[in-house]
BATORKOL-371058 format. One record per residue (C-alpha): residue in three letters; residue number from 1; x, y, z. Coordinates in Angstrom, 3 decimals. Layout:
N
{r ALA,NUM,{X,Y,Z}}
...
// end
This chain:
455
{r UNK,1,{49.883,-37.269,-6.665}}
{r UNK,2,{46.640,-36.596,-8.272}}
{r UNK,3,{43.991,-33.806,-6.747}}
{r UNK,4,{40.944,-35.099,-5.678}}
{r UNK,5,{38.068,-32.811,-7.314}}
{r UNK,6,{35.022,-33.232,-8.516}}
{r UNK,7,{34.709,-33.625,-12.461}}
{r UNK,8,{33.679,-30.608,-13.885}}
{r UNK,9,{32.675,-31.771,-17.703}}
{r UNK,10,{30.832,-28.973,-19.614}}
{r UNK,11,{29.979,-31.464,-22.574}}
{r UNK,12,{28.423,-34.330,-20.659}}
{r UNK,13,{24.960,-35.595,-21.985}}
{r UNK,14,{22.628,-36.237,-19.459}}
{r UNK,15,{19.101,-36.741,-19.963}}
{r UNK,16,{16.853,-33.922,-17.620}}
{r UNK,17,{13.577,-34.915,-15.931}}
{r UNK,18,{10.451,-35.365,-18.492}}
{r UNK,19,{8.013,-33.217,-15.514}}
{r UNK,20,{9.611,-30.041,-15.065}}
{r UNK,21,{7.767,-30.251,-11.403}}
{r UNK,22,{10.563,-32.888,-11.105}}
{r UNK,23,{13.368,-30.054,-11.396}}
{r UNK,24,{12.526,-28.444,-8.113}}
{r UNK,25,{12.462,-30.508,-4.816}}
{r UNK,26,{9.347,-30.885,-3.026}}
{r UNK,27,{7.697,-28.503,-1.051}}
{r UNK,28,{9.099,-25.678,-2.681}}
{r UNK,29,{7.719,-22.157,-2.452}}
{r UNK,30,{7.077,-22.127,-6.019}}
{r UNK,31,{5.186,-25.323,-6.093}}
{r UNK,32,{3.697,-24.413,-3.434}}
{r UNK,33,{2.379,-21.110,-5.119}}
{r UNK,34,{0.775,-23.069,-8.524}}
{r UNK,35,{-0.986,-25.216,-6.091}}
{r UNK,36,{-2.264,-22.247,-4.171}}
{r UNK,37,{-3.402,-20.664,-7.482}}
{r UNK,38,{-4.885,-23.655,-8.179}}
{r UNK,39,{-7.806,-22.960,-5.828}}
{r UNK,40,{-8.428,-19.387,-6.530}}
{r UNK,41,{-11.312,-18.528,-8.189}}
{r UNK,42,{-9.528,-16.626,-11.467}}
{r UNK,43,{-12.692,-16.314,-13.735}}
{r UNK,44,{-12.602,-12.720,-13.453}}
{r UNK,45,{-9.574,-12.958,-15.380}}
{r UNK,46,{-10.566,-14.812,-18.448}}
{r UNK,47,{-13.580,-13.178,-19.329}}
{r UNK,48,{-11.424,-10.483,-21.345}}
{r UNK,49,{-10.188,-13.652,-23.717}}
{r UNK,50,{-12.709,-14.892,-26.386}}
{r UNK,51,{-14.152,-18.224,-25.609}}
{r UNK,52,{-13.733,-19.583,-29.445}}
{r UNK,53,{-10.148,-19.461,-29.329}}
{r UNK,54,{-9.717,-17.044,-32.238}}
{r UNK,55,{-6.606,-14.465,-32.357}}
{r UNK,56,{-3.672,-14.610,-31.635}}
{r UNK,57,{-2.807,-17.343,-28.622}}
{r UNK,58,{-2.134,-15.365,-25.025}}
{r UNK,59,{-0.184,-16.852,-22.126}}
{r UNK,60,{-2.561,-18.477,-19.617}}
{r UNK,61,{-3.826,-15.919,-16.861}}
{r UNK,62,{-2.981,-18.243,-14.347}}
{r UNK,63,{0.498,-18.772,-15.098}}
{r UNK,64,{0.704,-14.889,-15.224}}
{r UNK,65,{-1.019,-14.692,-11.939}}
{r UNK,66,{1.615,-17.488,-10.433}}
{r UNK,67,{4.594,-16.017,-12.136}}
{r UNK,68,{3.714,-12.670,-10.260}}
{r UNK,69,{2.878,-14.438,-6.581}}
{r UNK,70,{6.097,-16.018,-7.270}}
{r UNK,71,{8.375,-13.115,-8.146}}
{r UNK,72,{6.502,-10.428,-5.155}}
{r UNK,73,{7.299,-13.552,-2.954}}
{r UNK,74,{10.916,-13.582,-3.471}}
{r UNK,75,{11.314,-9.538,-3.767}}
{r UNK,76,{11.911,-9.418,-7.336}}
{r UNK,77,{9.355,-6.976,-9.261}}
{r UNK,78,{11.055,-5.932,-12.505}}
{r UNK,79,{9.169,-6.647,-15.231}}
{r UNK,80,{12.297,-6.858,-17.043}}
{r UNK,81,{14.222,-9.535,-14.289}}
{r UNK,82,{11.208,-11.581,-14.227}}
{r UNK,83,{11.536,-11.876,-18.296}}
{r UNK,84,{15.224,-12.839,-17.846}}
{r UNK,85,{14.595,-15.426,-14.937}}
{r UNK,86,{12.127,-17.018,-17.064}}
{r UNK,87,{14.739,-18.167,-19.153}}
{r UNK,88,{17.401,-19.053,-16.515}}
{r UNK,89,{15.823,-19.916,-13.204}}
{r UNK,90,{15.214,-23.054,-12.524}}
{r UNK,91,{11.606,-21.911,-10.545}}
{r UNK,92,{10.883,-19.048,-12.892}}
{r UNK,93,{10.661,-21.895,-15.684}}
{r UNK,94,{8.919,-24.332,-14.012}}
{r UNK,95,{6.185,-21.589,-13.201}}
{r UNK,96,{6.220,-20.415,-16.621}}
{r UNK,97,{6.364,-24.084,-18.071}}
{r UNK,98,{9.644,-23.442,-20.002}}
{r UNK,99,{7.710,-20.326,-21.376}}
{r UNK,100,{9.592,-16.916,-21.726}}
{r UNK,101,{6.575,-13.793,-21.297}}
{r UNK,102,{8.489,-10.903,-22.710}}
{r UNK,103,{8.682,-7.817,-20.377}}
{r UNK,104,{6.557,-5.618,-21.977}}
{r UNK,105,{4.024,-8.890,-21.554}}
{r UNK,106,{4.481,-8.629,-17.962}}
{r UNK,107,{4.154,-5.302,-17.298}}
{r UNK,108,{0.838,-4.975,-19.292}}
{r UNK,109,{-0.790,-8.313,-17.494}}
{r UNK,110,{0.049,-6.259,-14.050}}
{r UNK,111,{-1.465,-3.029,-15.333}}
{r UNK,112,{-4.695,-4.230,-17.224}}
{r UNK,113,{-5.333,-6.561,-14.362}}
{r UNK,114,{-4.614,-4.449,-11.484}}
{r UNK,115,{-7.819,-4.674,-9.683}}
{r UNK,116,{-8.556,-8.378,-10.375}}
{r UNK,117,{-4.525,-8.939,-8.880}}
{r UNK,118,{-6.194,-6.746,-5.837}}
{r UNK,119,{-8.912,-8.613,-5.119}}
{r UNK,120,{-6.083,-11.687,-4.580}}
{r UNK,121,{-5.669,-10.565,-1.106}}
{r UNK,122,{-9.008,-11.886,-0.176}}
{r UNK,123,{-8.060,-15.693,-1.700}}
{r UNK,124,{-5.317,-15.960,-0.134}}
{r UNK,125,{-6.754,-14.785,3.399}}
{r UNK,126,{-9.252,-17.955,2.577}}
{r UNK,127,{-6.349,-20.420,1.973}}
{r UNK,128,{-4.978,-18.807,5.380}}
{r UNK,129,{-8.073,-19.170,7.518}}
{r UNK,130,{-8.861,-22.460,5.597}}
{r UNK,131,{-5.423,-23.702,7.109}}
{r UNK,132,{-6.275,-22.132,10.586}}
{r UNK,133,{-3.973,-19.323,10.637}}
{r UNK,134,{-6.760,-16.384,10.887}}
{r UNK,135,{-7.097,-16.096,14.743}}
{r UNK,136,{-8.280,-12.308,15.471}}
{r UNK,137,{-9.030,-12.368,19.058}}
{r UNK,138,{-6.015,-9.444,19.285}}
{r UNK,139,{-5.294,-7.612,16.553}}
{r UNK,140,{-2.394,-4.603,15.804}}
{r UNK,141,{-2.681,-1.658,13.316}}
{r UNK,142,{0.379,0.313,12.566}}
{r UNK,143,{1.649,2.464,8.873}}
{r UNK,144,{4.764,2.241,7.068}}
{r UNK,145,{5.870,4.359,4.836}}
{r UNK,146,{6.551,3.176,1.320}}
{r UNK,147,{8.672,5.421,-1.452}}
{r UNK,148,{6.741,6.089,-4.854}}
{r UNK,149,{8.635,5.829,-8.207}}
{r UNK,150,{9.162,9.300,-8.091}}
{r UNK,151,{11.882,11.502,-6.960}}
{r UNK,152,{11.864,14.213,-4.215}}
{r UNK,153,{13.657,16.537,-6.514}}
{r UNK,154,{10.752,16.257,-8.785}}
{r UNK,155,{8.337,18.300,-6.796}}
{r UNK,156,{7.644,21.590,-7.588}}
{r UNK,157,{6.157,25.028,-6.151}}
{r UNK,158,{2.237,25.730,-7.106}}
{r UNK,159,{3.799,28.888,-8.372}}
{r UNK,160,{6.107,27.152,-11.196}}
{r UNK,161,{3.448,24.783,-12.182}}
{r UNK,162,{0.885,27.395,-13.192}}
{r UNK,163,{3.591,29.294,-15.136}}
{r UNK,164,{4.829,26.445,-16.758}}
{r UNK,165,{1.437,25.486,-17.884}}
{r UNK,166,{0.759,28.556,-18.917}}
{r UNK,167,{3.922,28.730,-20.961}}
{r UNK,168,{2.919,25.397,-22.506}}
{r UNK,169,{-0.417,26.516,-23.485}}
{r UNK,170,{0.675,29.565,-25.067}}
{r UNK,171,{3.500,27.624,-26.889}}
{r UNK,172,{0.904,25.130,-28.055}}
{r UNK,173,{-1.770,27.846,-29.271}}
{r UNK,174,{1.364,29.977,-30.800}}
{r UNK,175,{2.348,26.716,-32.451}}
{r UNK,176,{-0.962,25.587,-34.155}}
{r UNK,177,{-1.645,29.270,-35.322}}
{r UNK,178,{1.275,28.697,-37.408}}
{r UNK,179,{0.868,25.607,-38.621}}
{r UNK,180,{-2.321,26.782,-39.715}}
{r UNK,181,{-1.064,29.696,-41.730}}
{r UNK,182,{1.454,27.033,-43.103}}
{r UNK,183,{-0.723,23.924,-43.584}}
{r UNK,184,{-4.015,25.484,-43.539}}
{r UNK,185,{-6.760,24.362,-40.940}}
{r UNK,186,{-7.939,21.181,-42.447}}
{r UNK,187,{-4.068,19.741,-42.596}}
{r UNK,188,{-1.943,18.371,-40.624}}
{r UNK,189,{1.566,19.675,-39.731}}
{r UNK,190,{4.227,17.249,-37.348}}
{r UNK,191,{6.965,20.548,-36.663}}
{r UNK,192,{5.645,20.995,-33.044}}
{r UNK,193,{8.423,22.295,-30.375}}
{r UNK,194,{10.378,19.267,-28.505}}
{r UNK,195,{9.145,20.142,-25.118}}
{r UNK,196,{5.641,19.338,-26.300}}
{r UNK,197,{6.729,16.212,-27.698}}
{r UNK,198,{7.532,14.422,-24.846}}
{r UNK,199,{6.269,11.053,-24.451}}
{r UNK,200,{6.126,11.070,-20.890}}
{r UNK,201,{3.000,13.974,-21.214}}
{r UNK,202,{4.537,16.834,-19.596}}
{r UNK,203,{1.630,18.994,-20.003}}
{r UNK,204,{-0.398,16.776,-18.942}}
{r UNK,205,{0.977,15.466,-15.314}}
{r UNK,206,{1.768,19.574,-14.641}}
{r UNK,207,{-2.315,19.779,-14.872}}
{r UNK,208,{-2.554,17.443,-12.730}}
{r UNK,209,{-0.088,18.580,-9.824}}
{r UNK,210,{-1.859,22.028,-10.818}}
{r UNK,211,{-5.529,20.239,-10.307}}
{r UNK,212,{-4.553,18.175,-6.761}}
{r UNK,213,{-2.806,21.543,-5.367}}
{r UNK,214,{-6.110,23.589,-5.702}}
{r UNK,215,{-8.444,21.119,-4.525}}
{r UNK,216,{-6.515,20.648,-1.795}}
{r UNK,217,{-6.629,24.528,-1.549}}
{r UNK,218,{-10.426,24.089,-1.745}}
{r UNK,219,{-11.211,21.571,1.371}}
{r UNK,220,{-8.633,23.669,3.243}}
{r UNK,221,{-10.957,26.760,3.003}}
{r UNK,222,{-14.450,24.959,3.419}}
{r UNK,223,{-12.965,22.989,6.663}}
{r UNK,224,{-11.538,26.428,7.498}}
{r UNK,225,{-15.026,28.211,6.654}}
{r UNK,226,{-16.782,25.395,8.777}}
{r UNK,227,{-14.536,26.245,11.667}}
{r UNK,228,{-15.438,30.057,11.623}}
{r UNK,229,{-19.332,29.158,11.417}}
{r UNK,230,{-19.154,27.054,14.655}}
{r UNK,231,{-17.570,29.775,16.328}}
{r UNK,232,{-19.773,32.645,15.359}}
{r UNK,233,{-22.399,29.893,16.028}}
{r UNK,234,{-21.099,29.610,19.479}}
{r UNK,235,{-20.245,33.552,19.936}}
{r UNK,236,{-23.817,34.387,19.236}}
{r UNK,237,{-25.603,31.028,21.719}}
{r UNK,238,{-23.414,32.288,24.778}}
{r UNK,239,{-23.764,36.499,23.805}}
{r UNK,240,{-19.417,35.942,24.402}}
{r UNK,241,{-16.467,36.557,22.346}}
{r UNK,242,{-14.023,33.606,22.218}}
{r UNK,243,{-11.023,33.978,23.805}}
{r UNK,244,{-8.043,33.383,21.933}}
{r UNK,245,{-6.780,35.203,18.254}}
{r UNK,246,{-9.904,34.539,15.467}}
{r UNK,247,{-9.200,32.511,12.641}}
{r UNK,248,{-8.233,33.657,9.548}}
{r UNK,249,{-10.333,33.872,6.553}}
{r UNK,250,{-10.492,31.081,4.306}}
{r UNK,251,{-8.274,31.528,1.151}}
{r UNK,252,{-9.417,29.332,-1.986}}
{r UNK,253,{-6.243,29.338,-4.052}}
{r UNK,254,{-3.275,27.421,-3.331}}
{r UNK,255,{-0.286,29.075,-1.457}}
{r UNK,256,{2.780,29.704,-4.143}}
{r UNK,257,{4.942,27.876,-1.885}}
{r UNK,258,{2.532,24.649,-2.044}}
{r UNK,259,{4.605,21.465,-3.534}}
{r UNK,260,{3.231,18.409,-5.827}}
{r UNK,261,{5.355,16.076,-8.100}}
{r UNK,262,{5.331,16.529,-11.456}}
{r UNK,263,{6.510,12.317,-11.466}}
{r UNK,264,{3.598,10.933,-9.634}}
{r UNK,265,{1.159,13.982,-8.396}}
{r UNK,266,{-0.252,11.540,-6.145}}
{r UNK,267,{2.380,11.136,-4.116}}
{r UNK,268,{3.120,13.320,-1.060}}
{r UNK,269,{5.919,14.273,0.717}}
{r UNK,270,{6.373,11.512,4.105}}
{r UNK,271,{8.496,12.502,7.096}}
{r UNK,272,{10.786,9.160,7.959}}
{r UNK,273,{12.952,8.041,10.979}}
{r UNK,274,{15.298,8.767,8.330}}
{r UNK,275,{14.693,11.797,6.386}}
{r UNK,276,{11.919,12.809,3.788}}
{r UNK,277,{10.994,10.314,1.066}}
{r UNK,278,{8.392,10.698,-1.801}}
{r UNK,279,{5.700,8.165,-1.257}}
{r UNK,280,{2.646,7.300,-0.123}}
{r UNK,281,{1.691,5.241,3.461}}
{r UNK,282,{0.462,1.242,3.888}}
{r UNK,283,{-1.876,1.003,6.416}}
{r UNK,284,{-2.167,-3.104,7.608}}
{r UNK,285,{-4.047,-4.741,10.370}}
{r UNK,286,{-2.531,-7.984,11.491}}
{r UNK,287,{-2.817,-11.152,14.182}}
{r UNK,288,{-0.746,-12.537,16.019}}
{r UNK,289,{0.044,-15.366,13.818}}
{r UNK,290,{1.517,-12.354,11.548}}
{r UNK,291,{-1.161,-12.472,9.282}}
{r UNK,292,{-2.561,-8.965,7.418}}
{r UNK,293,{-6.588,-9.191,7.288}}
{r UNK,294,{-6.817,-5.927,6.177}}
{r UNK,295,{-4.428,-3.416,3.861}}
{r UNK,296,{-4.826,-0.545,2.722}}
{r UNK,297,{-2.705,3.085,0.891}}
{r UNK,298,{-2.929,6.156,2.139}}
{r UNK,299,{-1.489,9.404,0.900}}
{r UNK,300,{-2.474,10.986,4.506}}
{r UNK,301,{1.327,11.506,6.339}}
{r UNK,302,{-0.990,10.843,9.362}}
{r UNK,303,{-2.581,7.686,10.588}}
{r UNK,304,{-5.053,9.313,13.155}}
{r UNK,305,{-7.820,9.068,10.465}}
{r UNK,306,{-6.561,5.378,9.485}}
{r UNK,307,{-7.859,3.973,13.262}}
{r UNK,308,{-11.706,3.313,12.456}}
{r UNK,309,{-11.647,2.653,8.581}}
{r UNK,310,{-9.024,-0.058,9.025}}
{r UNK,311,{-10.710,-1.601,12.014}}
{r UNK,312,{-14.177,-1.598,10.052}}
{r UNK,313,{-12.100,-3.288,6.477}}
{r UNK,314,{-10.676,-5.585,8.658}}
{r UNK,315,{-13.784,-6.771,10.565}}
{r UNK,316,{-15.999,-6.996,6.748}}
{r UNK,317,{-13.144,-8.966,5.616}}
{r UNK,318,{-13.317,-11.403,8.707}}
{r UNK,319,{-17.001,-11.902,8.206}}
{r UNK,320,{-16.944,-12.476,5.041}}
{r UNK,321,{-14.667,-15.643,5.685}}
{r UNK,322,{-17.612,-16.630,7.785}}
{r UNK,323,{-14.731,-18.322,10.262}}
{r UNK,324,{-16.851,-19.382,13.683}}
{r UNK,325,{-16.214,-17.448,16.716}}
{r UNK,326,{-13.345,-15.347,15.467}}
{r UNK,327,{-13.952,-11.462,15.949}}
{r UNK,328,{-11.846,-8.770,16.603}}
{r UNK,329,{-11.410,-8.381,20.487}}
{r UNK,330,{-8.640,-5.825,20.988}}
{r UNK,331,{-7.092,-3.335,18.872}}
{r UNK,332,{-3.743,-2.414,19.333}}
{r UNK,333,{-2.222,1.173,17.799}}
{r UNK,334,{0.733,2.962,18.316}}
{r UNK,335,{0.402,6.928,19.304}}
{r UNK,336,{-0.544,7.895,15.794}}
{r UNK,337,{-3.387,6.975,16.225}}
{r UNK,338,{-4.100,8.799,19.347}}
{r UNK,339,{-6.912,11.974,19.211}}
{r UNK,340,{-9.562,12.831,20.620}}
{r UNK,341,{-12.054,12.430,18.317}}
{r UNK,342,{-10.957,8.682,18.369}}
{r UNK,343,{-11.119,8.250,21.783}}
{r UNK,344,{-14.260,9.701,21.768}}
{r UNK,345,{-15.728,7.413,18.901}}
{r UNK,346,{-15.152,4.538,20.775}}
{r UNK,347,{-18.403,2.242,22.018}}
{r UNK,348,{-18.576,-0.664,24.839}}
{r UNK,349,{-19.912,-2.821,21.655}}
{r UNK,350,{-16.970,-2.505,19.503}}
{r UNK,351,{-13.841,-3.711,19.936}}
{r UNK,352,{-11.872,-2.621,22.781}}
{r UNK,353,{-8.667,-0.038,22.014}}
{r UNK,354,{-5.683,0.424,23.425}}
{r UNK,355,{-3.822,3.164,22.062}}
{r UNK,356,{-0.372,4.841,23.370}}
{r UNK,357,{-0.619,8.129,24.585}}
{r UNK,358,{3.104,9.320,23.221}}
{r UNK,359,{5.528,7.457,21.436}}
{r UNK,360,{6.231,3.856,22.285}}
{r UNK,361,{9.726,4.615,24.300}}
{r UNK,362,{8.016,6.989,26.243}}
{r UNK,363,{5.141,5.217,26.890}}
{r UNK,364,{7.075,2.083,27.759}}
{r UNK,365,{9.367,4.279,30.362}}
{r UNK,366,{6.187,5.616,32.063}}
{r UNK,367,{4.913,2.450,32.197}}
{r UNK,368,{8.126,1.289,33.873}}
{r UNK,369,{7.998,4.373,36.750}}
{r UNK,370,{4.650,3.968,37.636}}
{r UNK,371,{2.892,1.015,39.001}}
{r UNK,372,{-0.288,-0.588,38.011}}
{r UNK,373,{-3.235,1.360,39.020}}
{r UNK,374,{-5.532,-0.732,41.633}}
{r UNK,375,{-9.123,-0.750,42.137}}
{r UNK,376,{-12.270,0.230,39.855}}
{r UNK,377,{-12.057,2.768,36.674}}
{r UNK,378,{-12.846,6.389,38.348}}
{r UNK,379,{-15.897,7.431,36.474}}
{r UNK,380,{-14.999,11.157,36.729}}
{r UNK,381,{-11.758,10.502,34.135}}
{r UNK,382,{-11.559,12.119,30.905}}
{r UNK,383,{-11.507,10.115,27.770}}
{r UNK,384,{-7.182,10.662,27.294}}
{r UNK,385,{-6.956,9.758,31.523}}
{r UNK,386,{-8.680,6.713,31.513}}
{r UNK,387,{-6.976,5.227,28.713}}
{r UNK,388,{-3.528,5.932,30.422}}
{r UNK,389,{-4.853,4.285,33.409}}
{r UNK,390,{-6.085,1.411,31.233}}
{r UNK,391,{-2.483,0.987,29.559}}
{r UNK,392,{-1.178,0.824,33.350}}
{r UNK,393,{-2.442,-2.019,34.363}}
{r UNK,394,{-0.956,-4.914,34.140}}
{r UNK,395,{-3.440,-6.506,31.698}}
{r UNK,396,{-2.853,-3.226,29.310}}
{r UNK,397,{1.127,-3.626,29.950}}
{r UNK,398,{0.578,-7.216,28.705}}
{r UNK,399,{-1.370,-6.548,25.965}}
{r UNK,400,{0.219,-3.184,24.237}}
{r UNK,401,{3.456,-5.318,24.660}}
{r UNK,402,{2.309,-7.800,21.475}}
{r UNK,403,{1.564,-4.736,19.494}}
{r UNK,404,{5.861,-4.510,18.356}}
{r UNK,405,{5.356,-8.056,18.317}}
{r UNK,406,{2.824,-8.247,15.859}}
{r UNK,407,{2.685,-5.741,13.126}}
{r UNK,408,{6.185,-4.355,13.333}}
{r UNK,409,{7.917,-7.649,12.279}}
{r UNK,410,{5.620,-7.274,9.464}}
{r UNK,411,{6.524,-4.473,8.094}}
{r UNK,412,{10.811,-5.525,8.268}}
{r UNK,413,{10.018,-8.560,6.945}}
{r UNK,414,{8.593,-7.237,3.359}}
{r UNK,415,{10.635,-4.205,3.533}}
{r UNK,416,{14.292,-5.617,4.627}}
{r UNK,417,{13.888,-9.237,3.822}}
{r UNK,418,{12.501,-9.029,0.890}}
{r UNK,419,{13.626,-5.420,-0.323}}
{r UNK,420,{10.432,-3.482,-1.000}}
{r UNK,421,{10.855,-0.201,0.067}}
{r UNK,422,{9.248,1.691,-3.325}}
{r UNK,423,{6.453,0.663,-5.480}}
{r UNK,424,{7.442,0.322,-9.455}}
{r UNK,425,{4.297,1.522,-10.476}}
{r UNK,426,{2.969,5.057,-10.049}}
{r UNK,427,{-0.278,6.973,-9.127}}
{r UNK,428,{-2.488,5.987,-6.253}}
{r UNK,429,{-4.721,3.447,-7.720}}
{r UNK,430,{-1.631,1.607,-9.361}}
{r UNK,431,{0.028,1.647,-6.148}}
{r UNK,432,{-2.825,0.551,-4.272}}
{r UNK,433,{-2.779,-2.205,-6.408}}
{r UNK,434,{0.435,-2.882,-5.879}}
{r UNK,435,{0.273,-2.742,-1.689}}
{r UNK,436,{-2.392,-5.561,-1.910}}
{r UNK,437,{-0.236,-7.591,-3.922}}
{r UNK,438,{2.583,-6.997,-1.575}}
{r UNK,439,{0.223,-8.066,1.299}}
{r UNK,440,{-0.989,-10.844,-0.424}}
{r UNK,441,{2.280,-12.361,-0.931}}
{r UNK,442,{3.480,-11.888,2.921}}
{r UNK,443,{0.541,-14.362,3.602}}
{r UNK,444,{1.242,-16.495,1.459}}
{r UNK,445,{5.160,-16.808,2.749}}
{r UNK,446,{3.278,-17.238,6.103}}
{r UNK,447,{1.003,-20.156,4.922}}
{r UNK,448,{4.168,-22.273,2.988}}
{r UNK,449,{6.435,-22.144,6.455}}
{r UNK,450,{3.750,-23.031,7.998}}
{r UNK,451,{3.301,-25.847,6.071}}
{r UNK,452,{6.797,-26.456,6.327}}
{r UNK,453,{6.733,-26.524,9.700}}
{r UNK,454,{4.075,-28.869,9.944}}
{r UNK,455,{5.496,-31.233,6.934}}
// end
């Protein structure tokens, strides 16, 4: 009785398609992304290349650009994984044409190109609105916190940093006294200790966490000196003492206690549903089709002074598509956005707000108890009253009921579908980068299924 399996014959010849388009069926995502590319305007990117063709040859920006789309798409990031699936997936080598970029290739396109690879999120929001998908009559605003490449053990005190500095300094001036006694001034001596040969720049990111502490120590004190003036102000207009214990006196240099990280100093310290992580927040406005028109980073823990910016990116960016009769009707935020001096910013011309008054379980279990308000808006309400009235009625229930709908999807769907919870590259502006590239790839996932869906 013979088994009946499939031959499995290691040696067989066979002769492989002469396109390598032909290797991957069609209407796959990475076809999909070359032809997207294909329509982006990538001059920007070739201008650092000499026209005559002299030197040594480079890979083709737009491959690099595709191989990147590609590899955000599908959650993979490493410079080093995208090197090795260049050389053994069957859609990393049709993107790279059979081509292998080394790692250290990749890695240096991503950083010397960062802000050209930024400016990405606005081609793709063309293809997007070119294919119908930008409809902003309600929008939704919301944060997520995202980890930096840097550890939470890695912070340290104000206190340590300036002594450690201050050690190094003195071990570097001890250091080239000798030499000089050694070597004499005008030569050079190599014998310098090994913590000031570190190739990561010790020194040199401790100055920094040292720099960012005290000027945060600075606009502490001037906000804190600005407070003090507007009551003495108001003390001396009304001939009255303020009730209430007087504010302390503004103190320019950073408490001891204070914390940076000596990894990434731009990073702060973010407060989780889960815990504390070391990172930096992604502020993105989005439709209802799921589509981000605006993204931006953070380091504020807070989004309360995220509401207006965000609203104003996301409105330039929707003009500048020049899309008929699109504008932003209604914003919808979560209670983080909720203060007072937003709800007193807002103007009958602008965009209409609906923000939650306290976190969205509470705010959907007082919605639940009470019923809908009837009749006109009382015109004696304060600013915080009539927006709880507003979210009470049945048209606010509906509406602030998208708002989990919209942006929160967003947010699981690059985070736990694709797997980017930390950026891989560190400081703000590289991060930055890196959020808009993250963005711009969500948007692009959105514009192949719908094309799938339509095919």
């Amino acid at each position: 009785m013979a088994y009946n399996f499939k031959e499995c014959n290691r040696d067989q010849i066979f002769l492989m398609p002469p396109n390598v388009r032909e290797w991957l069926p069609e209407g796959d995502l990475a076809l999909f992304i070359i032809d997207a590319v294909a329509q982006m305007d990538l001059k920007a990117f070739y201008r650092k290349y000499r026209p005559d063709g002299r030197g040594q040859a480079a890979f083709d920006p737009s491959m690099m650009i595709t191989l990147l789309l590609y590899a955000y798409g599908v959650g993979i990031r490493s410079s080093r994984q995208i090197e090795r699936l260049c050389e053994r997936d069957i859609a990393f080598k049709v993107i790279a044409a059979n081509q292998a970029p080394d790692h250290c290739t990749i890695a240096r396109f991503r950083q010397e190109n960062g802000k050209g690879i930024e400016r990405l999120f606005t081609d793709v929001l063309k293809l997007c609105a070119k294919a119908g998908l930008v409809k902003v009559g309600v929008v939704a605003l919301d944060g997520t916190k995202v980890a930096a490449n840097a550890a939470l053990e890695a912070n340290r005190t104000y206190e340590y940093i300036e002594k450690e500095v201050a050690k190094m300094l003195t071990e570097a001036e001890s250091t080239d006294a000798e030499e000089d006694k050694l070597y004499g001034k005008d030569k050079r001596g190599d014998e310098l200790p090994e913590d000031l040969r570190d190739p990561k720049n010790r020194l040199r990111r401790l100055q920094e966490c040292k720099k960012r502490l005290e000027e945060e120590a600075q606009a502490e004190a001037e906000e804190q000196r600005e407070k003090i003036e507007k009551r003495e102000a108001e003390e001396a207009e009304t001939g009255q003492k303020k009730r209430g214990r007087k504010p302390n006196e503004p103190d320019h240099k950073p408490a001891a206690d204070a914390k940076a990280n000596i990894t990434d100093p731009d990073s702060r310290i973010m407060k989780t549903r889960s815990g504390y992580v070391q990172g930096y927040n992604g502020q993105a406005v989005v439709t209802e089709a799921q589509i981000i028109v605006a993204a931006e980073l953070t380091t504020q823990e807070n989004d309360i002074r995220q509401l207006y910016p965000m609203v104003e990116k996301a409105q330039k960016n929707i003009t500048d598509l020049k899309l008929k009769k699109q504008e932003i009707k209604v914003v919808l935020a979560d209670a983080g956005y909720c203060s007072d001096a937003n709800l007193e910013k807002m103007v009958p011309q602008g965009p209409e707000h609906l923000i939650a008054m306290q976190k969205d379980w509470k705010q959907r279990q007082a919605q639940a108890s009470a019923p809908p308000p009837r009749g006109r808006m009382p015109h004696d309400l304060s600013n915080r009253e009539r927006m709880e009235r507003k979210l009470r009625t049945k048209r606010g229930r509906a509406l602030y009921k998208k708002r989990s709908q919209v942006v929160e999807p967003v947010f699981g769907q690059i985070k736990a579908s694709r797997g980017i919870t930390a950026f891989m590259r560190r400081g703000f502006e590289a991060c930055a980068e890196e959020w808009k590239l993250i963005c711009s790839t969500h948007n692009l996932l959105k514009l192949w299924r719908s094309n799938q869906a339509m095919a």
